[in-house]
C-alpha positions as CSV (number, residue, x, y, z in Angstrom):
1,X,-16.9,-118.0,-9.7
2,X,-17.3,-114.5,-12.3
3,X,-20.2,-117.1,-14.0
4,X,-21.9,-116.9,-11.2
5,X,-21.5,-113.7,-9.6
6,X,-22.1,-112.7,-13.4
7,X,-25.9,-115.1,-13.4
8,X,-26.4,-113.3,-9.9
9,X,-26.4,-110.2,-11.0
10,X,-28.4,-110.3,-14.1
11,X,-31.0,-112.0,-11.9
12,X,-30.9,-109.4,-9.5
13,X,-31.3,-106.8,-12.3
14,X,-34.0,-108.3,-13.3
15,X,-35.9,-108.5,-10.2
16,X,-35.0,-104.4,-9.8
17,X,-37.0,-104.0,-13.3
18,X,-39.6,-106.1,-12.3
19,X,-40.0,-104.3,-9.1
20,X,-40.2,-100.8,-11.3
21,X,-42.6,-102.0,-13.5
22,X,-45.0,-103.8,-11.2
23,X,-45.0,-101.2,-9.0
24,X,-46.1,-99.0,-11.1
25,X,-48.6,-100.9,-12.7
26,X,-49.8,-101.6,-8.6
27,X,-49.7,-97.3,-8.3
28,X,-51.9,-97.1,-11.1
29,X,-54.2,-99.8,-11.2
30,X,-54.5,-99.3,-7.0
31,X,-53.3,-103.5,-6.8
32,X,-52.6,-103.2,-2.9
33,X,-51.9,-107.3,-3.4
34,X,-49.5,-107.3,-5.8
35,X,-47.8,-103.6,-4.0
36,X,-47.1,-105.8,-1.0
37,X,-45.6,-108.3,-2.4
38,X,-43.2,-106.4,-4.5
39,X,-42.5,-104.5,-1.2
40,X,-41.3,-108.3,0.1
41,X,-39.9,-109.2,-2.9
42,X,-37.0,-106.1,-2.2
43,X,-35.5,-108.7,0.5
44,X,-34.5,-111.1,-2.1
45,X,-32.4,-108.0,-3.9
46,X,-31.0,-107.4,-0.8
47,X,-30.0,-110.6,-0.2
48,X,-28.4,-111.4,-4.1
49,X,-26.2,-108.2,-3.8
50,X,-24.6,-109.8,-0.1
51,X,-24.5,-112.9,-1.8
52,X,-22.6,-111.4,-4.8
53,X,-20.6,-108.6,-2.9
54,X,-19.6,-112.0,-0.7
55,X,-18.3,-113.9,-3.5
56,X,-16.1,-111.2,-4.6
57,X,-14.5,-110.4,-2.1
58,X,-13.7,-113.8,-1.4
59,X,-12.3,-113.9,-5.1
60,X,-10.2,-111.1,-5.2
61,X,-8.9,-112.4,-1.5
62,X,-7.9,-115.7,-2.9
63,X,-5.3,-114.0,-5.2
64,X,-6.9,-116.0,-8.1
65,X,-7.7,-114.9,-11.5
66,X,-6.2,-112.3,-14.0
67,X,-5.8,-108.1,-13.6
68,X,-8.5,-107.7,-16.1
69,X,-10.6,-110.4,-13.8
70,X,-10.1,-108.3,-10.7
71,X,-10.7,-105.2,-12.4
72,X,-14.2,-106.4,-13.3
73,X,-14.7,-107.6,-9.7
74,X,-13.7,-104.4,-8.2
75,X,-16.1,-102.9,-10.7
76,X,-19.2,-104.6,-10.1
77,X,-18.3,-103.8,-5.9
78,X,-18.9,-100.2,-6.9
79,X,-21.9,-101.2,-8.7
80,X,-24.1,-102.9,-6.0
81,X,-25.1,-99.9,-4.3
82,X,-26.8,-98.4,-7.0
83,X,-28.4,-101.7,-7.9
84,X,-29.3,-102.0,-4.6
85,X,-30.7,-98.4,-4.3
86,X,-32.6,-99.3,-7.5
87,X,-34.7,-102.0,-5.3
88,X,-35.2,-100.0,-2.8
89,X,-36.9,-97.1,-5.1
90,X,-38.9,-99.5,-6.6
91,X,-39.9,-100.5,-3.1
92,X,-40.5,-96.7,-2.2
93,X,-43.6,-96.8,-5.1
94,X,-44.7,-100.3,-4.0
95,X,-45.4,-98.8,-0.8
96,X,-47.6,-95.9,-2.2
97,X,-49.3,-98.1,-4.2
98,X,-49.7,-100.5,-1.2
99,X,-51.2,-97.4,0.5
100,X,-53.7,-96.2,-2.4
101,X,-52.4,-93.4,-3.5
102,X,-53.2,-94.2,-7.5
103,X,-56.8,-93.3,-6.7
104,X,-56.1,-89.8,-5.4
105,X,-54.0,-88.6,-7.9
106,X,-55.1,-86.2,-10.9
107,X,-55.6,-87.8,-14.3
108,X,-52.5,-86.0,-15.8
109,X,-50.6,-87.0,-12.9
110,X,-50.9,-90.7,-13.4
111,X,-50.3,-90.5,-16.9
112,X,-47.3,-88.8,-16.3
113,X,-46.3,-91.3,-13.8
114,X,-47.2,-93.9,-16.4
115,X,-45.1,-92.3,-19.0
116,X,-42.1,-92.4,-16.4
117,X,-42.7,-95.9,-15.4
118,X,-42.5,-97.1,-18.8
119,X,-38.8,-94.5,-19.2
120,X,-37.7,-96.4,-16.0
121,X,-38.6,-100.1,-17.5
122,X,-36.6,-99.0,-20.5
123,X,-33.9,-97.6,-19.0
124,X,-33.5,-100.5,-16.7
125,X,-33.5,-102.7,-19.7
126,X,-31.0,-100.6,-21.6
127,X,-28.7,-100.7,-18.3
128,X,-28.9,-104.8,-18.4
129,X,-27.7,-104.7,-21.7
130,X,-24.6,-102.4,-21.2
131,X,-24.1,-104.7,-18.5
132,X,-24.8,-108.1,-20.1
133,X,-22.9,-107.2,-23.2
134,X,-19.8,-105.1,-22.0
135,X,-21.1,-102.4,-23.8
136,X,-20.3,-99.4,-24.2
137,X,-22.4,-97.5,-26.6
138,X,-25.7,-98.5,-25.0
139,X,-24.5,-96.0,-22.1
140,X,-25.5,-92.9,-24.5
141,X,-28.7,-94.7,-24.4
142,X,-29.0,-94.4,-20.8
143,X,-28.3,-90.9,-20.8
144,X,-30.8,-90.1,-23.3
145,X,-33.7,-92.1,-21.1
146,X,-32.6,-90.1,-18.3
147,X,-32.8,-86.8,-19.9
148,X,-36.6,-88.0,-20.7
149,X,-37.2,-89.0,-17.4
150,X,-35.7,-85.6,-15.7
151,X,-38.3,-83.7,-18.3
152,X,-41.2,-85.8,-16.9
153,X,-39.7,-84.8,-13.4
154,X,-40.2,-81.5,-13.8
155,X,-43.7,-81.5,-15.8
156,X,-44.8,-83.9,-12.6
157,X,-44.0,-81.1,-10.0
158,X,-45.6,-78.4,-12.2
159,X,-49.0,-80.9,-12.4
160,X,-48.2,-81.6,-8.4
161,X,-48.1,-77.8,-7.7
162,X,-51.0,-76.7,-10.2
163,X,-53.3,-79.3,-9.5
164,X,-56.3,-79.8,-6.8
165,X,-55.2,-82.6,-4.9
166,X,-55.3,-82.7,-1.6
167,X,-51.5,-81.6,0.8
168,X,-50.7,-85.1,1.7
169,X,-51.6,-86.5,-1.8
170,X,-49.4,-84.1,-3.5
171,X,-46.3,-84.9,-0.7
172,X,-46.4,-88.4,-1.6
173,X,-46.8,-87.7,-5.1
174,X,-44.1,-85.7,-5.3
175,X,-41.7,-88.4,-3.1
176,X,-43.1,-90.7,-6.1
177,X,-42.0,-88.5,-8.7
178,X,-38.5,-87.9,-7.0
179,X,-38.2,-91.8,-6.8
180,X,-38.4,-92.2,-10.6
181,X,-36.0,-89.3,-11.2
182,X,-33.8,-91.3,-8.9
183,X,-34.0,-94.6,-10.2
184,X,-33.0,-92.7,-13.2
185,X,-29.5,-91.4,-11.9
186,X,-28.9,-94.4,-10.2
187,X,-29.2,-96.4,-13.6
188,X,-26.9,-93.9,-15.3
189,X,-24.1,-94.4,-12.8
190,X,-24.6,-98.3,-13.2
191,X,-24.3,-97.9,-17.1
192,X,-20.9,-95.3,-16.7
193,X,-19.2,-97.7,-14.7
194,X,-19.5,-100.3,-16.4
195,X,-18.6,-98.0,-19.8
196,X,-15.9,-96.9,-17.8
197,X,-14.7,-100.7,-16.8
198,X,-15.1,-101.7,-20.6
199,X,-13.4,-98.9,-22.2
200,X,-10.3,-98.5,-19.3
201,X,-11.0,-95.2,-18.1
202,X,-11.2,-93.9,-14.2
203,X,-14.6,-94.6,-12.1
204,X,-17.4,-91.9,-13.1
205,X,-18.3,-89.7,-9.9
206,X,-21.5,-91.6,-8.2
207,X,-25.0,-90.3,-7.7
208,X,-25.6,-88.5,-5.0
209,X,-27.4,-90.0,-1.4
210,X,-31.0,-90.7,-2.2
C-alpha cells in the first residue's frame, strides 16, 4: 500500500507542476483553450489526494506496518493540503489566463511573471525530488527558490503600482503575482516536512491560509 500511495503522489505532483507551468505559458501566450483545461484538470488533483489521504488512513487503521511506516503516513497526511493548495494556485492563473488577462498586462509585468513561472516550475521540481528521494539537502534548495520568488513578488507590485494599466488589470495582476508567492510557501512547507520526516525532527509550523 506505501508503493502506491507513494506512485500517487508523485503523480499528483506532477500534475501540480504541470498545472504551474502551463498556466503560465496559457497567461502569457493568451491560450484560453489550453487555460480551461488546466482549470479542469485541478479535479483530478483533488481527487488523487482523497484517494491517497483514503488509503492512509485505512493503513495506519489496520494496525499494519512498522513505526517508521506510520510515521511516514502521518507525514504525508500533513502534506496534502499544501499539495492540494498548490493545484488550486495553479488553477487561480489558469483562470486569468482563461480570462485574457496576458494581453493587458505591461511588457515588464509578463516578463516578471515569466521569470516567476519558470522559479515556480523549479521549485516544484526541486520539492518532487526532496520528496522522491527522502532528501534532505534539497530542502535548502527550496528555500533558496523561494527567496527568488519573494524578490520577484515584490519587483511585480512595484511594476503593478508604477505602471499604466488599467484598475481591474492591475487587481488581477496583482492576485496573480500573490498566487506565485504562494505556490512558493506552500512548496517550502512540503519540502520541511518531509526534511523534518527524514531527519526525525518535530513538524515545521505550516504556511499560513491562502
Amino acid at each position: 500500500m506505501l508503493a502506491e500511495i507513494d506512485r500517487l503522489f508523485i503523480q499528483a505532483f506532477a500534475l501540480v507542476g504541470e498545472g504551474i507551468a502551463g498556466a503560465t505559458h496559457a497567461l502569457l501566450a493568451g491560450d484560453r483553450d489550453a487555460a480551461k483545461e488546466l482549470v479542469q484538470r485541478d479535479e483530478v488533483v483533488d481527487r488523487l489526494t482523497r484517494d491517497i489521504a483514503n488509503l492512509a488512513q485505512q493503513h495506519l487503521l489496520s494496525g499494519e506496518g512498522t513505526v517508521e511506516e506510520r510515521r511516514e503516513l502521518i507525514a504525508i497526511l500533513r502534506m496534502l493540503t499544501d499539495l492540494e493548495r498548490n493545484g488550486d494556485l495553479a488553477e487561480h492563473i489558469a483562470r486569468r489566463a482563461a480570462r485574457g488577462l496576458g494581453s493587458e498586462m505591461s511588457a515588464r509585468s509578463r516578463g516578471l511573471v515569466d521569470r516567476m513561472g519558470e522559479v515556480a516550475t523549479r521549485l516544484w521540481r526541486s520539492t518532487a525530488e526532496v520528496f522522491s528521494e527522502r532528501s534532505r539537502d534539497g530542502a535548502n534548495t527550496v528555500d533558496d527558490l523561494d527567496d527568488e520568488m519573494d524578490d520577484l513578488h515584490v519587483t511585480l507590485t512595484a511594476e503593478i503600482v508604477s505602471a499604466d494599466m488599467p484598475v481591474p488589470v492591475a487587481i488581477e495582476l496583482a492576485m496573480v503575482a500573490r498566487f506565485y508567492e504562494r505556490f512558493g510557501d506552500h512548496a517550502v512547507s512540503l519540502a520541511r516536512k518531509m526534511s523534518a520526516l527524514v531527519g526525525g525532527g518535530p513538524d515545521p509550523t505550516t504556511v499560513g491560509p491562502d
